[in-house]
N, C-alpha and C positions, 0 to 999 in steps of 0.2 A: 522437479523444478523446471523451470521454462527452457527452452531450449534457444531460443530466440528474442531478440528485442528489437522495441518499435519505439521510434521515438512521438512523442506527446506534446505538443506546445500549447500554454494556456498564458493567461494573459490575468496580471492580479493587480493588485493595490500597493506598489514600492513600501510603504512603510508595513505593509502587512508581510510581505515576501521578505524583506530585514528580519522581524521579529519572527518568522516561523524558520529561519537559516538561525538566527541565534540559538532560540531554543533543541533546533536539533543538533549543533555544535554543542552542545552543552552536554547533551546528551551522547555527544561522540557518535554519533549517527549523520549520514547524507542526507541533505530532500530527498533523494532521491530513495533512498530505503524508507525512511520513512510515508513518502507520497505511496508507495507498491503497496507498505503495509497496509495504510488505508485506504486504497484501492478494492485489494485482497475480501479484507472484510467486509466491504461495503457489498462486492460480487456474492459474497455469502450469504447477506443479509437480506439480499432483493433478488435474486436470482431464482426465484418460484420452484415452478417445475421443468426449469432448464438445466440439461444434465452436465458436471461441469466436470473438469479433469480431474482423475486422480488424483494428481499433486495436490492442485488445490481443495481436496477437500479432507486429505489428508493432515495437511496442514491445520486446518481446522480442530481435526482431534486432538491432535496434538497440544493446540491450546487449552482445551478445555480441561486436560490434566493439568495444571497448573496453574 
């Protein structure tokens, strides 16, 4: 896991940023876990032949069992 954090600030659409806090309350999840989640994968999914951390590619296996 990370050992450190960095903060991020992005700039969106107030009704879109309501409706994407709803949906992750609902789900008893933060923005903020959920935005990493797909972060996460998204580094997985376009990250070529750039070598990336254990953790994170660990994690990855780990999905694909379930």
């Amino acid at each position: 896991m990370e050992n450190r954090t960095a903060r991020m600030t992005i700039l969106i659409d107030p009704i879109k940023k309501q409706i994407f806090e709803d949906i992750c309350a609902q789900q008893d999840l933060t923005s903020s876990q959920v935005i990493r989640r797909l972060m996460r994968q998204y580094i997985l999914d376009h990250a070529g032949s750039r070598e990336l951390p254990e953790w994170l590619t660990a994690a990855q296996a780990g999905n694909k069992s379930q």
